[in-house]
C-alpha positions as CSV (number, residue, x, y, z in Angstrom):
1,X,22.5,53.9,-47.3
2,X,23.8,51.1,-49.6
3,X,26.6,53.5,-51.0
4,X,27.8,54.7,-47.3
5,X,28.3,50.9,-46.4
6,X,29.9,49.7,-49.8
7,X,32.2,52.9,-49.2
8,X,33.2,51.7,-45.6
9,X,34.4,47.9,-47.2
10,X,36.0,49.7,-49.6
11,X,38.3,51.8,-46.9
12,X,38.1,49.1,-44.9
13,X,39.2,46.2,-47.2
14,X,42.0,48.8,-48.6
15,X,43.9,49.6,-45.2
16,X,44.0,45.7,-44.3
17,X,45.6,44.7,-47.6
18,X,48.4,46.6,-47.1
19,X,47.2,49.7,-49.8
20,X,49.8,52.4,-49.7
21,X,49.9,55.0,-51.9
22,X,53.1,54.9,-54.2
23,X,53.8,58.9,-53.8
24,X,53.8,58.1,-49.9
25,X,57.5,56.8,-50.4
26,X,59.0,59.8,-52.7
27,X,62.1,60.3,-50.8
28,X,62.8,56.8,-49.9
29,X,65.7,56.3,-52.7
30,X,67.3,60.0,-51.7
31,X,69.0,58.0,-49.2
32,X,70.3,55.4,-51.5
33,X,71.4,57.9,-54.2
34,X,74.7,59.7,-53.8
35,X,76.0,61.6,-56.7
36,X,73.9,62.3,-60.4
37,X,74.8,63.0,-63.4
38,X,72.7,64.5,-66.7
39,X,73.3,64.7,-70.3
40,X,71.2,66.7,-73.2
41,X,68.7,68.8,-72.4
42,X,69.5,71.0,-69.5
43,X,65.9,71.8,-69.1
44,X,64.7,68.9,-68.7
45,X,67.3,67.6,-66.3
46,X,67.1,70.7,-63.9
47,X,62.9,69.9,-64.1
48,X,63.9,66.3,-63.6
49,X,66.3,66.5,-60.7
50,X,64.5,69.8,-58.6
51,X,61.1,66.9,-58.7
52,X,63.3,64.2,-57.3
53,X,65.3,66.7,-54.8
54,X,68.6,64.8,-55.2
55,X,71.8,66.6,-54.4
56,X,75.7,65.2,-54.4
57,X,77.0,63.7,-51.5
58,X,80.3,63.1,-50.3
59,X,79.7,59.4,-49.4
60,X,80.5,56.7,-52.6
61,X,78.9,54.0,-51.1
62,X,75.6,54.4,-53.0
63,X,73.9,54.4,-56.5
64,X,75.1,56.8,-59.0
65,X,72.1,58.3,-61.2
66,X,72.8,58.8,-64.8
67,X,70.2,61.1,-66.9
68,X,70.3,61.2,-70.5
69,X,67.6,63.5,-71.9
70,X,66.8,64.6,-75.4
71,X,63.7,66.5,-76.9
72,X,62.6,66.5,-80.4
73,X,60.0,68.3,-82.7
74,X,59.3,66.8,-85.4
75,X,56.5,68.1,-88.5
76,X,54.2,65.7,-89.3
77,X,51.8,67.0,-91.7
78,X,51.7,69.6,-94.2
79,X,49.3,71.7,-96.1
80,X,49.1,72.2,-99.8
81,X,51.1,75.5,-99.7
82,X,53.8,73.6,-97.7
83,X,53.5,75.1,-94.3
84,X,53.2,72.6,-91.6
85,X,50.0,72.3,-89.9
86,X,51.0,68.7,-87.7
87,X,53.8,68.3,-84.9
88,X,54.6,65.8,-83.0
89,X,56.9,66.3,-79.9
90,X,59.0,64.1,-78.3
91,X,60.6,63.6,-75.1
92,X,63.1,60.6,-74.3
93,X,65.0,60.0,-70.7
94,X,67.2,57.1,-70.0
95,X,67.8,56.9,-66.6
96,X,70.3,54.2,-65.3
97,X,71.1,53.2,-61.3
98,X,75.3,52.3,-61.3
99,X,76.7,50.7,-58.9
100,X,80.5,50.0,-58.1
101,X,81.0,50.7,-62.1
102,X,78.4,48.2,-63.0
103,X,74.9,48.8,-64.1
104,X,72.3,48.0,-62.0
105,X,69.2,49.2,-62.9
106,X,68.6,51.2,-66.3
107,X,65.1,52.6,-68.5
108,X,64.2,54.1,-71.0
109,X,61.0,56.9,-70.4
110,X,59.2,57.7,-73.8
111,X,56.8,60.5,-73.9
112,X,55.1,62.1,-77.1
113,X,52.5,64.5,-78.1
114,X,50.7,65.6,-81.5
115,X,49.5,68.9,-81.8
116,X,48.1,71.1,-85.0
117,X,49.3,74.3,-86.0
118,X,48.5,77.9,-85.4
119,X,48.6,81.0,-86.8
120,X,49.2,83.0,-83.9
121,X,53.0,82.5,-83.5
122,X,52.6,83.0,-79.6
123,X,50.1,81.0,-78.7
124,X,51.8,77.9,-80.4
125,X,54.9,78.8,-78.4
126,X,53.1,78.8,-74.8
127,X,50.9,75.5,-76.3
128,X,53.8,74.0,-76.8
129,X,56.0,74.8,-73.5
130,X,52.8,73.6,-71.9
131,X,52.6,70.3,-73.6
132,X,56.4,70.3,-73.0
133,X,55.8,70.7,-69.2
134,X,53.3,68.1,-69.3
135,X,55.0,65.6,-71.1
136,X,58.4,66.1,-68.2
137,X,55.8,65.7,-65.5
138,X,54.4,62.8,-66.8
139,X,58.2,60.9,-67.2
140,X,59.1,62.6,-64.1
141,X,56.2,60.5,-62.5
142,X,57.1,57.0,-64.2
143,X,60.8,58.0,-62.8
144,X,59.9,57.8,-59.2
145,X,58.1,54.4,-59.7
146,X,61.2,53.1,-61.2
147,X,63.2,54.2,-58.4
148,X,60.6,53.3,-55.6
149,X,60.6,49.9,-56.6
């Protein structure tokens, strides 16, 4: 009984105080955006801009979106016989908001992962697109809070 009526102050309390959730807005800056523009990795661009639905417009009276992307894989440890058995995998994406030639708005989005070694050649190829994937999901996140607020 005491949970159902500390759950109703809860929903309660967060609808009058003006609680919305941030994905609620997603679009809101598609408006505001008119042209793009990516450099590095073309993966990771295409990921970037199909998640944020943006598309060139005709109209030069809003922000210009500049992506700058690069990926990395770096070894980090090695065993005695010299074969690597540690990677760490990077991600980096500037993003910057121009206006009228100036800068407006610009961040960087910094995203890494260390992972061991394994002997089946495969499987380390689908670990890593995975981690890949989850790393560009988790900057592709941050991106849209950037450009919400």
């Amino acid at each position: 009984m005491i949970k159902k009526i500390f759950l109703c102050i809860v929903i309660l309390s967060l609808n009058n105080c003006g609680y919305e959730a941030i994905y609620s807005k997603k679009n809101v800056f598609n408006d505001e955006i008119q042209s793009f523009e990516t450099e590095g990795d073309k993966k990771i661009n295409r990921k970037i801009i199909s998640s944020l639905k943006l598309k060139n417009q005709a109209e030069n009276s809003g922000y210009k979106l500049t992506i700058n992307s690069s990926k990395s894989l770096e070894t980090i440890l090695k065993d005695s016989s010299g074969r690597a058995s540690t990677y760490n995998l990077k991600i980096n994406v500037v993003v910057s908001l121009i206006k009228e030639e100036k800068i407006f708005k610009t961040k960087n989005f910094n995203s890494n992962f260390t992972f061991n070694n394994n002997e089946n050649k495969f499987d380390l190829a689908q670990y890593q697109k995975d981690i890949e994937a989850n790393l560009i999901d988790r900057i592709i996140q941050e991106i849209i809070i950037f450009l919400t607020f």
